[in-house]
Phi, psi and omega in degrees: 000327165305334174291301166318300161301344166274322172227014188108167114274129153327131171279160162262164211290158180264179172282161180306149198279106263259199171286147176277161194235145227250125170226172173201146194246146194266158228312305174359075206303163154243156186240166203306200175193166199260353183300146181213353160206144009279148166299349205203086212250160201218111149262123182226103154273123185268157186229152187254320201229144010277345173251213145264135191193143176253116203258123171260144172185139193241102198223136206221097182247302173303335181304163158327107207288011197259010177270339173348279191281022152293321179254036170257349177259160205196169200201143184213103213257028170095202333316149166241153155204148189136320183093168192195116175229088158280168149250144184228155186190151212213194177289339166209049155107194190311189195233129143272141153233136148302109194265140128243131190258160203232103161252151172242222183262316173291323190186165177235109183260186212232147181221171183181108179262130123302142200319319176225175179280123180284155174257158160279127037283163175211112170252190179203138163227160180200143153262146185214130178269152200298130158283138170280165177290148162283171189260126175098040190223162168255326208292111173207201155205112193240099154254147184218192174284340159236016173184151183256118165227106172230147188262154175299339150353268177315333182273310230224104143310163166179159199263118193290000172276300255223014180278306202293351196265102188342142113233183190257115207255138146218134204238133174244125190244130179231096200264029208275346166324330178254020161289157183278124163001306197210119180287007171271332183329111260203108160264329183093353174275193184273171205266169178260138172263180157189141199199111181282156164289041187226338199165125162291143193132101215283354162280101197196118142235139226196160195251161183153158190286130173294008166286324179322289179310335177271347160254008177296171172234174184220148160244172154168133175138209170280106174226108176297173229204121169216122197239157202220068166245164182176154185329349187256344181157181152238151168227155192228090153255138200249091196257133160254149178096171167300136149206145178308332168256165172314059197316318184309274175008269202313325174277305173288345158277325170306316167314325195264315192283342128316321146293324194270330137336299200297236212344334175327275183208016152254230239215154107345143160257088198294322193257159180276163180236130200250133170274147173210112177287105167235126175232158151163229199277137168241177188271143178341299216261018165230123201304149159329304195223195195183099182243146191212138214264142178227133177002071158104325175249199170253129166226110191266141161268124181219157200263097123059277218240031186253124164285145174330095181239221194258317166343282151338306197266351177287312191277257191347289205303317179307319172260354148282031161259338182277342180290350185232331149287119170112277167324283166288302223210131169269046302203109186242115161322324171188138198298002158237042142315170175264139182301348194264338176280008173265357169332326188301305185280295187306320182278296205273318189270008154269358161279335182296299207306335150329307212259346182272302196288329169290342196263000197254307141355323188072009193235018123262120193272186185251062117285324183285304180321291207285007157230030134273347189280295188332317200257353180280330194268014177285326188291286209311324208261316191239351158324098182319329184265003195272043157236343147330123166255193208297309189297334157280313173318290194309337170292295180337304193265348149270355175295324208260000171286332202299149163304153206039003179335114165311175132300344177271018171261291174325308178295332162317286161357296184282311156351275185304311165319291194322308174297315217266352160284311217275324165324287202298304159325328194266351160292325301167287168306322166268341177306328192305314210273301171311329202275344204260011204258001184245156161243154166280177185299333200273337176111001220244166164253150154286161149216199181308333180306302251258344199272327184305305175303320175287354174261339160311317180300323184254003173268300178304272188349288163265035161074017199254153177260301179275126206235141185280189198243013135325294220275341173269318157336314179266006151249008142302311138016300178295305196267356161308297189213119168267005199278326198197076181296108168302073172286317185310316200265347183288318178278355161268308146315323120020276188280002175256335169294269177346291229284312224247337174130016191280149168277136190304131165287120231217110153305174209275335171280018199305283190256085150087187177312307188317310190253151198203121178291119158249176173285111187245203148238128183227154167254140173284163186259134197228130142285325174084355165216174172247108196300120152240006177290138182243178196302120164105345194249156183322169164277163181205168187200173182212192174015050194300101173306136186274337176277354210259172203251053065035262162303313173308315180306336231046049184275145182226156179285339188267009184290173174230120153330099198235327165228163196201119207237170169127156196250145203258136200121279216259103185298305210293005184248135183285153198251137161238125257208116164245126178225153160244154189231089241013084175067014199225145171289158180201140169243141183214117206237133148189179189232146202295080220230153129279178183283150205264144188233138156330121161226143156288165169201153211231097170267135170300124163268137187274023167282320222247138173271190195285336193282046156261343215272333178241021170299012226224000000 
């Protein structure tokens, strides 16, 4: 369940691609144009009437003229619905293409070969009608009558020779659809923005990787609007939708909390950064909230009628620690690894260092803390996989990617992702607890953050991303001892956390006075299928673990869903189940649980007060 709330769902990989089918653009020459930077230029008009519809275009005038055959295959990688039919068109006239469309189970993208090698100027227009997400997914596109939020995924054609090669981007936001008829009207909405996660503004140019667009996100409409500068930085935040808390509040902890990361264990952040808030209905099987980093900025998804909680600020903070873990700077057990095995690190020690900088903050208390401490060690303890090592995890979860992936793979998956966080923190909590038991000459301590910053520091220095796991090592290291750094024993937990599942031995002050570890006994919450219902839709359900208490209950793959009760998370709330079954209703109650197991759990002692609590 930890995995869920932390990363998603995966899409599956998509299927093979049918025959491609013949297309053709009508007569209309284009004619040259004298512009020659920026070269790469994105128009998105959203349209109200006569449907809804986000009208595109894409024009690449100023490039290199030896890119030419570099731009004939191109890619949209969805979701789409609706069909896609462009026009093309180059300096000396139309385009004939070839579209194959690529479906999986989750969504359907787009290939698009052109006939020839194009000359520049070169435009593509397209209309695309709005998609909903897939579930546990951000990639959509949402128009309603006062705002537009679409991801570049979803948005954007683009030429696959040319995403890695820097250029000069310029993005035109045109949002006057939501103006009102008559601008003296006193509508009660917010005035209209428009604003990409690359920069609030409908005008924007900027040098960056045409890959880059594909994870950009776009607002535009009556949005709420909140700015933040100052010597520590600026933030730019934008919201659509309903929501139950205050958005200003919520921008200013964001605000505070982005500094304090940048100072931690990163950068100044020079340019301001922009935030975007999109709520409304989510499905059972999706967290409250979700924050996920998009072309240069953030965008959280959040539920309607879920308040700013720890949640929120867990999920947000964790991922402006990934722009610079994870982001900036990489920590790779060994250069032809799988990408999935730094998960400990891109996942599990950027959730530590969330949770140290929100609670030093003040803006968790410790009930919140102390059942975040709780739940890495609930994973570590009670995980159906916690005997597993790191290359098995990492087998898992690539398997479950693979085209046909069962569901009792998928769950596996989710599974495993959950352990290789619970891992990386709880490493990430004892270098801490070690590194702090030494002082320097001054008398003063440290802890891992400083070891974090100082390898960010040494990644921007040398101009490098990818960093082995020596080299973090050997600044922990450092700060321990410089005369005789004990790296062997930093790297010997290393490989008994990580590789293989041992839980880290944690002093009883490990994170400070305030908590002090006992023994309980607890069940992790296991469901026992995979939840497929999405918002608005019948409940549905897939992959009924035969071993899961699921089953036990009798839930069979072959029921038909008909109601569907449970609180997601929370083994002690009974799960309740209406299926129908060769024609006859059947009710089914049980609770979603494994078997119950020793776990440490880590309680506030009401002996020590709280200005003591960062005392350490």
């Amino acid at each position: 369940m930890l995995a869920a709330c932390l990363l998603g769902c995966r899409a599956p990989a998509p299927t093979e691609a049918p025959e491609p089918q013949r297309a053709a653009t009508p007569a209309p020459k284009l004619a040259p144009t004298e512009s020659l930077a920026p070269g790469f230029h994105v128009f998105v008009t959203p349209l109200l009437t006569p449907a809804a519809k986000v009208a595109v275009r894409i024009e690449l005038t100023g490039l290199d003229p030896e890119l030419g055959p570099a731009l004939r295959e191109w890619s949209l990688a969805g979701p789409i619905v609706g069909g896609f039919n462009p026009t093309i068109e180059d300096a000396e006239g139309p385009i004939e293409f070839s579209l194959a469309t690529r479906v999986d189970a989750e969504q359907e993208s787009v290939e698009l070969s052109l006939d020839r090698t194009p000359v520049l100027p070169l435009r593509i227009s397209y209309e695309l009608e709005p998609v909903p997400a897939a579930l546990g997914q951000v990639a959509r596109i949402e128009l309603d009558e006062v705002h537009l939020f679409a991801t570049g995924e979803a948005l954007l054609l683009l030429p696959e020779g040319i995403l890695d090669q820097r250029q000069s981007l310029a993005i035109h936001l045109e949002p006057k659809a939501f103006q009102p008829a008559d601008p003296s009207e006193a509508t009660g909405l917010p005035p209209l923005r428009a604003a990409s996660s690359f920069a609030v503004g409908s005008e924007l140019e900027l040098e960056a990787w045409p890959f880059e667009l594909r994870r950009v996100a776009f607002m535009m409409g009556a949005v709420e609007w909140a700015r933040f500068d100052s010597v520590r930085g600026e933030d730019r935040w934008l919201g659509i939708g309903p929501a139950r808390f205050d958005q200003r509040w919520s921008a200013a902890e964001l605000a505070a909390v982005r500094t304090m990361v940048d100072r931690q264990i990163g950068l100044p952040t020079i340019e301001p950064l922009v935030t975007m808030l999109v709520t409304g209905s989510r499905a059972a099987a999706e967290p409250e909230f979700r924050a996920e980093l998009r072309g240069r900025g953030l965008v959280i998804l959040a539920d309607q009628s879920a308040t700013w909680n720890a949640q929120a600020r867990m999920s947000t903070a964790q991922a402006l620690v990934a722009r610079w873990l994870g982001g900036r700077v990489r920590v790779m057990l060994d250069p032809s690894a799988d990408p999935i095995s730094e998960l400990w690190f891109t996942a599990g020690a950027t959730r530590y260092v969330a949770r140290e900088v929100l609670f030093e903050l003040g803006v968790l208390s410790d009930d919140e803390y102390s059942a975040e401490l709780n739940r890495i060690e609930l994973e570590l303890a009670a995980s159906p996989l916690r005997a597993r090592t790191l290359d098995d995890l990492v087998a898992l979860i690539a398997a479950a990617s693979k085209p046909g992936a069962d569901p009792t793979t998928k769950i596996a998956a989710t599974d495993a992702q959950g352990l290789l966080v619970a891992r990386g923190a709880a490493y990430m909590a004892w270098a801490n607890d070690r590194i702090r038991g030494h002082v320097d000459k001054w008398g003063a301590s440290v802890g891992v953050g400083e070891a974090l910053r100082l390898l960010v520091a040494r990644a921007v220095a040398s101009e490098r991303r990818e960093l082995a796991l020596a080299e973090l090592l050997r600044e922990m290291a450092w700060l321990m001892s410089h005369s005789d750094p004990p790296e062997g024993d930093l790297g010997a937990m290393f490989e008994a956390v990580v590789l293989v599942g041992q839980r880290p031995p944690l002093s009883p002050g490990a994170y400070g006075r305030c908590f002090v570890p006992k023994q309980t006994k607890l069940r992790r919450f296991e469901l026992g299928f995979v939840d497929t219902t999405r918002v608005g839709e019948a409940p549905s359900f897939t992959g009924v673990d035969p071993d899961g208490p699921a089953a036990k209950a009798g839930l069979r793959g072959s029921d038909q869903l008909v109601e569907l009760d449970y609180v997601a998370g929370d083994a002690s709330e009974p799960v309740k189940l209406a299926v129908m079954r060769d024609g006859k209703p059947i009710q089914l109650s049980y609770r979603p649980a494994g078997p119950a197991l020793r776990v440490v759990q880590w309680v506030r002692d009401p002996k020590v007060a709280p200005e003591y609590c960062l005392d350490w």
